[in-house]
C-alpha positions as CSV (number, residue, x, y, z in Angstrom):
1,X,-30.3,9.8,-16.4
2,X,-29.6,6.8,-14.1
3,X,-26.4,6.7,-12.0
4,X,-25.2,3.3,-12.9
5,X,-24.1,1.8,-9.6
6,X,-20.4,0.8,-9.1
7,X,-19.6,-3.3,-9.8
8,X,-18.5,-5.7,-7.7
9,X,-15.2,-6.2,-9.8
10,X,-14.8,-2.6,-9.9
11,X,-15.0,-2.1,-6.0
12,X,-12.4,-4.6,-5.6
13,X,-10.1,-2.8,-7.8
14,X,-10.6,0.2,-5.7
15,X,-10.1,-1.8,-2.6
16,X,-6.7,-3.6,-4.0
17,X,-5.6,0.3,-4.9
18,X,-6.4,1.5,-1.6
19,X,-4.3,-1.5,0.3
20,X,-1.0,-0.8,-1.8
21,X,-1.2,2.7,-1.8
22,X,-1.9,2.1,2.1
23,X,1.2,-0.2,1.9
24,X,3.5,2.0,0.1
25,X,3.0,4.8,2.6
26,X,4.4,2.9,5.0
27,X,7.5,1.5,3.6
28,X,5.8,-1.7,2.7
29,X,5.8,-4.0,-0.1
30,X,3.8,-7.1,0.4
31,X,1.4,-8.1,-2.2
32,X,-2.3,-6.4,-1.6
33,X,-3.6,-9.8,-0.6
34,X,-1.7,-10.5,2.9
35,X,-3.3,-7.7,4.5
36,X,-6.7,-8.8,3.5
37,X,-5.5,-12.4,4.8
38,X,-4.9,-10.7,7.9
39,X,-8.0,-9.0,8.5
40,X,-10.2,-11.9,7.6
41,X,-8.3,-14.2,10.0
42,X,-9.1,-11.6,13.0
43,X,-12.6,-11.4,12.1
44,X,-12.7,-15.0,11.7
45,X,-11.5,-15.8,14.9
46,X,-13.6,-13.2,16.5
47,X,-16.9,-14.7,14.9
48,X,-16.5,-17.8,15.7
49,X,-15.6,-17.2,19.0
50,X,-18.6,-14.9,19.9
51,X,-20.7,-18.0,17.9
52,X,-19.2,-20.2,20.7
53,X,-20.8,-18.3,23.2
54,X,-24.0,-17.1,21.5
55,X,-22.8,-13.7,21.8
56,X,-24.3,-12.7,18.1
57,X,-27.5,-11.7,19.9
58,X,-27.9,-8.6,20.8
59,X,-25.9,-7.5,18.1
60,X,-24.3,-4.5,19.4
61,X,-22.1,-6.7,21.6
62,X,-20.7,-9.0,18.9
63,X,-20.7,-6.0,16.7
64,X,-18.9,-3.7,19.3
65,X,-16.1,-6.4,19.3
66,X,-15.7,-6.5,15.8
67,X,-15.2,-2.7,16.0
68,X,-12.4,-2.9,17.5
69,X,-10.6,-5.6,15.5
70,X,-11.9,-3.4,12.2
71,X,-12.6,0.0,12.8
72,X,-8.8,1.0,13.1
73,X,-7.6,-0.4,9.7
74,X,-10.7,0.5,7.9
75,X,-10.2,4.5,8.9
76,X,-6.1,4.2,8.0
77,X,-7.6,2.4,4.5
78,X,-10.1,4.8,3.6
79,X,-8.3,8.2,5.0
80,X,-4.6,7.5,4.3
81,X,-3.3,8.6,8.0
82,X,-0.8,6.4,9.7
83,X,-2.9,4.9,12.8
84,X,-0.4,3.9,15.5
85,X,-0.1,0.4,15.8
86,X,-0.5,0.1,19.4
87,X,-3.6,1.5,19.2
88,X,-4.7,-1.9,16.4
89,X,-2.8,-3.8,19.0
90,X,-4.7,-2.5,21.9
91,X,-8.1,-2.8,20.3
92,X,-7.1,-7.0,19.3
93,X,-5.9,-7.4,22.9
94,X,-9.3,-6.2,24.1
95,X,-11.5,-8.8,22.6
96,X,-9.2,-11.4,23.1
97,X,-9.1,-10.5,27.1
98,X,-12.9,-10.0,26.8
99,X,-13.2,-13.8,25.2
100,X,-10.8,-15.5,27.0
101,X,-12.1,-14.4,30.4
102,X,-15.6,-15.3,29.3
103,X,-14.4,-19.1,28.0
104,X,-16.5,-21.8,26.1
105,X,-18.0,-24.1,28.6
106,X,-17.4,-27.6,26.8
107,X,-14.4,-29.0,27.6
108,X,-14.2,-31.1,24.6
109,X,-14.0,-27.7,21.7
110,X,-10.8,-25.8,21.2
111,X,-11.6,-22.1,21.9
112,X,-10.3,-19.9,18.8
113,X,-10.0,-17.0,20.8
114,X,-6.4,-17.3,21.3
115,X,-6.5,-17.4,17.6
116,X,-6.7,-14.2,18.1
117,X,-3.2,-13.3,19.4
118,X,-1.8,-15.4,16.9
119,X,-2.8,-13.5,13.8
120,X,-1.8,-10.3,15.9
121,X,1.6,-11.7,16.4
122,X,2.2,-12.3,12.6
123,X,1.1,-9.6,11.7
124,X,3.2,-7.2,13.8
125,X,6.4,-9.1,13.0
126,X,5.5,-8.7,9.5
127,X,5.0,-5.1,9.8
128,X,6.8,-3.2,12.6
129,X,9.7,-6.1,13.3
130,X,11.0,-8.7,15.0
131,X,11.9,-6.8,18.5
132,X,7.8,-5.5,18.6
133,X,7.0,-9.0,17.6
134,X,8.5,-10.9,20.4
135,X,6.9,-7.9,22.7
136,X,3.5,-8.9,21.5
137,X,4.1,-12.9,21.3
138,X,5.4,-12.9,25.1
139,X,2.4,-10.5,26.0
140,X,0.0,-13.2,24.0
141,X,1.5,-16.1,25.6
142,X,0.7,-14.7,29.2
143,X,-2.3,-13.6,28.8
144,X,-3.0,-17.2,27.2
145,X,-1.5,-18.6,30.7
146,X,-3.0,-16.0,32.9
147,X,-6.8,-17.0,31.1
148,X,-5.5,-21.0,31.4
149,X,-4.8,-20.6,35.0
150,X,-8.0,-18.6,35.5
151,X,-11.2,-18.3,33.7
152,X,-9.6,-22.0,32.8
153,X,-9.4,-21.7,28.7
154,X,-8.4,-25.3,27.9
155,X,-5.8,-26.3,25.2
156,X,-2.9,-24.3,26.6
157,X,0.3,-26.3,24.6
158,X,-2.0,-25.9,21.3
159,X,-2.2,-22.2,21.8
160,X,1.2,-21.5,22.6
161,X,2.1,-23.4,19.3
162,X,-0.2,-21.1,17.6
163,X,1.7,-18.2,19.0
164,X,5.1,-19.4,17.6
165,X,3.8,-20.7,14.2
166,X,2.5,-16.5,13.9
167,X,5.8,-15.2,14.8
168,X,7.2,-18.0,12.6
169,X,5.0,-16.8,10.1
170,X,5.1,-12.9,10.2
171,X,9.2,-13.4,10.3
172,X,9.0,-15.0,7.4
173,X,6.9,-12.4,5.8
174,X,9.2,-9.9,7.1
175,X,12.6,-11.6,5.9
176,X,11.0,-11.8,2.3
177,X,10.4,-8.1,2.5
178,X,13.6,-7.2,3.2
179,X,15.7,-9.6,1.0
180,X,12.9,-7.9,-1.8
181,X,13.6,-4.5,-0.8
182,X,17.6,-5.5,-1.0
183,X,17.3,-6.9,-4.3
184,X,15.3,-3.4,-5.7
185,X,18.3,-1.4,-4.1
186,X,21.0,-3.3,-5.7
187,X,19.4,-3.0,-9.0
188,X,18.8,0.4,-8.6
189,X,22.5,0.6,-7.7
190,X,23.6,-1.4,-10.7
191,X,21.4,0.3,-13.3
192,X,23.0,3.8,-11.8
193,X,26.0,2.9,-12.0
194,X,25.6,1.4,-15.9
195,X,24.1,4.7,-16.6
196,X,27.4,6.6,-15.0
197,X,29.7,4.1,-17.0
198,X,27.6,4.7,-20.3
199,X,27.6,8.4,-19.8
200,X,31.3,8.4,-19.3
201,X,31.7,6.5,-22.4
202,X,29.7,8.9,-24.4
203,X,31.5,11.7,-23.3
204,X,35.0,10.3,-23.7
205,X,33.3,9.4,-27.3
206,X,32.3,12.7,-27.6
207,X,35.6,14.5,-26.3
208,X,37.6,12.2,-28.8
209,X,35.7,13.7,-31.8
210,X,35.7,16.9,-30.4
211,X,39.3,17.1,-29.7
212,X,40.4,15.8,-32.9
213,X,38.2,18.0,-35.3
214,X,39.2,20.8,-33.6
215,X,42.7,19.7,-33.6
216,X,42.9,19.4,-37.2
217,X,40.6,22.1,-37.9
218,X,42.9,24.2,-36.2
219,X,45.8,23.1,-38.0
220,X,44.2,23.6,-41.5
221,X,43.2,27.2,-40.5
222,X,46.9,28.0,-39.0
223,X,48.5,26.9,-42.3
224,X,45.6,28.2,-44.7
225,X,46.7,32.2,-42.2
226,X,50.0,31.1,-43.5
227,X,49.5,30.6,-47.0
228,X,47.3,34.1,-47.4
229,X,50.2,36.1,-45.2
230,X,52.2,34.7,-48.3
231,X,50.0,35.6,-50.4
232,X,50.1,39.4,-49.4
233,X,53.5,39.9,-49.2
234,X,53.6,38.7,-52.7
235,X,55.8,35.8,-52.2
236,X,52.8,33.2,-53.9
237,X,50.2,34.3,-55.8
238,X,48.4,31.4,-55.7
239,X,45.3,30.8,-53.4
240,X,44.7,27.0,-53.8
241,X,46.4,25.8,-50.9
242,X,44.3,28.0,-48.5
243,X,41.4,27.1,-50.7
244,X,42.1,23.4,-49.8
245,X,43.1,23.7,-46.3
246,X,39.8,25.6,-45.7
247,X,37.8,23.0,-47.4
248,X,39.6,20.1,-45.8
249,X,39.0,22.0,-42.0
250,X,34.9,22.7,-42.9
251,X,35.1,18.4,-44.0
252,X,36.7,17.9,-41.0
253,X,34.4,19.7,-38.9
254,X,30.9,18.5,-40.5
255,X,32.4,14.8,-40.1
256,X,32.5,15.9,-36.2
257,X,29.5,17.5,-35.9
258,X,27.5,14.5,-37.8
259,X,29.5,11.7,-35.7
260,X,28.6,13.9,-32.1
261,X,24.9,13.8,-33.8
262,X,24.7,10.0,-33.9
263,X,26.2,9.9,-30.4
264,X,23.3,12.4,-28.9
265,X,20.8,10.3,-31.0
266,X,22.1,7.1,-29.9
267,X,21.8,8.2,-26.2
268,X,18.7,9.3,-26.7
269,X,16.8,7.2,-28.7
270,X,18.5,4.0,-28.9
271,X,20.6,2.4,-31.5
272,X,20.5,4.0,-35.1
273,X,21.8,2.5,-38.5
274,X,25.2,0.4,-37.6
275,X,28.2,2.5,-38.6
276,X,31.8,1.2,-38.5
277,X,34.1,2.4,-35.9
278,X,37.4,2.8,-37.0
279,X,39.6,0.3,-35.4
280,X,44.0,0.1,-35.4
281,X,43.9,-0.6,-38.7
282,X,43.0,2.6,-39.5
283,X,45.8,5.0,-37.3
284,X,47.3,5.2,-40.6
285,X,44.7,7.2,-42.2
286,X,44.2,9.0,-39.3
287,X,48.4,9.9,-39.4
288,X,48.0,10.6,-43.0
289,X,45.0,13.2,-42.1
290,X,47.3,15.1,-39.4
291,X,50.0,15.2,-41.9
292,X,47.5,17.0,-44.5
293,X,46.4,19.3,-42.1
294,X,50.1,20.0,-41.0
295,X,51.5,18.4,-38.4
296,X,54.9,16.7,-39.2
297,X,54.3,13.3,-38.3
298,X,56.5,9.7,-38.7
299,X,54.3,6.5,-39.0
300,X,55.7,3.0,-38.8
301,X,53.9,0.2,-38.8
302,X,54.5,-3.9,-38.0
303,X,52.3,-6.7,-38.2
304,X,49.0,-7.0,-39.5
305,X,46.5,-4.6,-36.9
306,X,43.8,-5.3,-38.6
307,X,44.2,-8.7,-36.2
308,X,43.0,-7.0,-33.2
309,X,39.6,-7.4,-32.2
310,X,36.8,-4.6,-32.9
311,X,36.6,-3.3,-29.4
312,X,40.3,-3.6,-29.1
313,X,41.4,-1.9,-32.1
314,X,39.2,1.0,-31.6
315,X,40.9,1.3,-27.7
316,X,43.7,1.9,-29.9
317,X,43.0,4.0,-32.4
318,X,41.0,6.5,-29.9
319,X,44.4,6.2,-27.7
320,X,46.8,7.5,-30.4
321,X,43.8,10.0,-31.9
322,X,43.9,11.9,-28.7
323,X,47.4,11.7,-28.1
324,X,48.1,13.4,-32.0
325,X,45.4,15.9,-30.8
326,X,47.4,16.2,-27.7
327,X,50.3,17.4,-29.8
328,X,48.3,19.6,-32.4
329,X,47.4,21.3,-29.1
330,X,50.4,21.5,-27.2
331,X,53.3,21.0,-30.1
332,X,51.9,21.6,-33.2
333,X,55.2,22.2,-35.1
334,X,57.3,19.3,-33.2
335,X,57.9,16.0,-35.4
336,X,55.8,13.6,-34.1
337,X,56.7,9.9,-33.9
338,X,54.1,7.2,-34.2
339,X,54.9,3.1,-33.9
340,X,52.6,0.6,-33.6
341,X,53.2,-3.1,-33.4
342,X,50.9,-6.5,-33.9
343,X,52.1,-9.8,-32.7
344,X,50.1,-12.7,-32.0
345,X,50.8,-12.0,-28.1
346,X,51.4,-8.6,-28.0
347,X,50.8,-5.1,-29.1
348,X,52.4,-1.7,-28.5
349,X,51.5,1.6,-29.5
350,X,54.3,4.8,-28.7
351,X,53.3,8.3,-29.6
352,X,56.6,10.8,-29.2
353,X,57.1,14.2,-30.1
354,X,60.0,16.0,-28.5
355,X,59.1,19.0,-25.7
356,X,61.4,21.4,-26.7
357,X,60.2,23.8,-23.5
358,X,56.8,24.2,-24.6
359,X,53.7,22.7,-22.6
360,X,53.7,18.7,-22.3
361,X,50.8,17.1,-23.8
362,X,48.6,15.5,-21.0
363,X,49.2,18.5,-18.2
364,X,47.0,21.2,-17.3
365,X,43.3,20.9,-16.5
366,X,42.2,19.1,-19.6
367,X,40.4,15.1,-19.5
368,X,42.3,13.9,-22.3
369,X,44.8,12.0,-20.1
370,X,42.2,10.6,-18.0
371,X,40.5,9.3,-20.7
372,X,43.1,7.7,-22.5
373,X,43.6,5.8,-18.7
374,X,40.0,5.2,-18.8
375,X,40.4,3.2,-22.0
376,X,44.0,1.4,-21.4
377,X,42.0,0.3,-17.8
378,X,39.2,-0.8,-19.7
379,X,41.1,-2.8,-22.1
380,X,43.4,-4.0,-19.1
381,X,45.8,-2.9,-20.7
382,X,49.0,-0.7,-19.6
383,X,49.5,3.2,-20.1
384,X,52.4,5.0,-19.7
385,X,52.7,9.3,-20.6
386,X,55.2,11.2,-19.3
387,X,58.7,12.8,-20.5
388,X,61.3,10.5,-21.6
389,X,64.3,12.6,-22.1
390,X,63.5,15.5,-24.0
391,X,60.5,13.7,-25.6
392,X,56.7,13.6,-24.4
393,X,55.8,9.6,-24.7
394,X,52.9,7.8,-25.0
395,X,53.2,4.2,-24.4
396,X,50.4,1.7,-24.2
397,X,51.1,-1.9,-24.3
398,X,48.5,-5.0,-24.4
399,X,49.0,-8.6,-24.2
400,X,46.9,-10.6,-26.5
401,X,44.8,-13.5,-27.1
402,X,43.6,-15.0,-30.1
403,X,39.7,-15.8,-30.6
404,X,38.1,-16.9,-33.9
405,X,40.7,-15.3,-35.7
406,X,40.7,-12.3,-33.6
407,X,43.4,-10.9,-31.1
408,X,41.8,-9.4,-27.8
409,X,43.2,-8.0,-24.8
410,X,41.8,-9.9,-21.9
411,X,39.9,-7.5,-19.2
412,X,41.1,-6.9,-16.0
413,X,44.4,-9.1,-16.4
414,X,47.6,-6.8,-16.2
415,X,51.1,-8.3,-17.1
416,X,54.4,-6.6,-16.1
417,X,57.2,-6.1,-19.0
């Protein structure tokens, strides 16, 4: 079978491959083409130079020359290892002392051997810096003067212009490379730091659930042990309550586990079927569940909290869940006081059950005070818990705005009361 040989379009995509992986090793991140650029401008300027002095024949001369300016970035393309950059510089310098101390004879043609030293410069700003750039211009430029006030290359002002429009050039390169490499790090930074933010969300999601089902779920079981001590000691004889308040804990506890699915899914796979959150409007059902499950618990409500905007309202209502879970934990047979108030400029919401000696909701090493921070700061909003008297209190307060019909707090604006 015939080995079909490799294209010219296909060779080129090797090439381009080879440059930016060459690139990349080094901490680089100029497109593949500037290199090539490079590369032809030195042999360019080479060529015609040797043309100039009819140096193409015998071609081991002209092609020892180009050796030089090639052979060390050809063996760093094709073999991956990091060829010091003086030793490039070295090899550039050499031809161009070689050409400029052999000069054109007419007067009347601009030599393109300091060319040369031109493309050199640019191309070591561009790649090792500014301070080894100004090394190699200054170099240049001497060796320029030294071959001017010699061998006698003519054009000297024209040359030294060269030099600085290189330098000019490579810096430029160079500043573009960093202010690129600047803008990948802070996106880099930004999307980490979105990722740390959405992760803490989730997990303050997740711990809300969490907290709450077991809350309840523990409530239902305490007062279901209750009922059947009761039972035994032959004070009831009927099993219905604990029948319910088993049946209510397993609801309670499939709700959790199939909200803490949607969560994982969501995280994982993106956004699912839309699902409403519950908002303020809805801490009265949630009271009303607590009370079922046995916690002895005073709602009062004022103004309209179905008012507050989505995002807002469920602030809210994750606020006072984790505070009642808070007391299920710590309290569970304390009366518990909720309040919440809606005004067109205002909201409040107080969660207070009294102490009594036993553990205050919030302490030890648990993250449901942190969280419940963690929202009031997101809302911009102020957060209060600590004992009041004998009582534990909860005490967030938000000033509002209205929107479309909606009340929002506004982010990252605090107002003293």
């Amino acid at each position: 079978m015939a080995v079909r040989a490799p294209s010219v379009l296909s060779l080129a995509v090797r090439l381009r491959l080879l440059i930016e992986e060459n690139m990349a090793r080094h901490g680089l991140v100029y497109p593949w083409w500037i290199p090539i650029l490079s590369m032809v401008g030195l042999v360019g300027a080479t060529t015609v130079s040797l043309t100039m002095r009819d140096w193409l024949w015998p071609p081991y001369v002209a092609a020892g020359l180009l050796a030089l300016v090639l052979v060390p970035g050809i063996l760093e393309l094709i073999f991956g290892r990091h060829i010091k950059p003086v030793l490039e510089t070295a090899g550039v310098f050499a031809v161009a002392l070689v050409l400029l101390w052999n000069p054109v004879e007419s007067t009347s043609t601009l030599d393109p051997a300091p060319a040369l030293l031109a493309f050199l410069t640019a191309e070591v700003v561009a790649r090792d810096g500014v301070r080894p750039g100004l090394i190699v211009g200054a170099t240049s430029a001497g060796v320029i003067a030294a071959a001017a006030a010699g061998p006698g290359v003519h054009g000297l002002p024209v040359h030294l212009v060269d030099l600085a429009l290189g330098f000019a050039v490579g810096y430029m390169l160079l500043w573009q490379m960093r202010a690129l490499l600047a803008e990948r790090a802070a996106r880099e930074g930004e999307r980490a730091r979105a990722t740390l933010a959405e992760r803490e969300r989730i997990g303050r999601e997740i711990h809300d659930l969490v907290a709450h089902a077991l809350s309840v779920t523990l409530l239902q079981i305490t007062g279901a042990r209750h009922a059947l001590r009761d039972v035994q000691a032959g004070e009831r004889d009927e099993v219905a309550d604990i029948d319910e308040a088993l049946a209510d804990a397993e609801r309670v506890g499939r709700q959790a586990m199939a909200d803490i699915r949607q969560t994982v899914s969501t995280l994982a796979t993106g956004p699912s079927a839309t699902q409403a959150l519950p908002t303020a409007a809805d801490i009265g059902a949630l009271v009303e569940q607590m009370g079922r499950a046995g916690l002895a618990i005073a709602y009062d409500e004022v103004g309209d909290p179905s008012r507050l905007a989505d995002a807002t309202g469920l602030g809210v209502y994750r606020i006072a869940q984790e505070s009642l879970a808070n007391i299920a934990k710590h309290a569970p047979a304390a009366a518990a006081q909720v309040q919440l108030t809606v005004t067109p400029t205002w909201a409040r919401l107080q969660v207070r059950n009294p102490v009594n000696g036993v553990a205050r909701a919030g302490e030890g090493p648990g993250s449901g005070l942190t969280g419940m921070r963690a929202r009031a700061a997101q809302l911009g909003a102020q957060l209060a818990a600590g004992p009041d008297g004998e009582d534990w209190l909860v005490d967030l307060r938000l000033q509002l705005r209205e929107r479309n019909g909606k009340l929002f707090c506004p982010v990252g604006r605090r107002v003293a009361w």
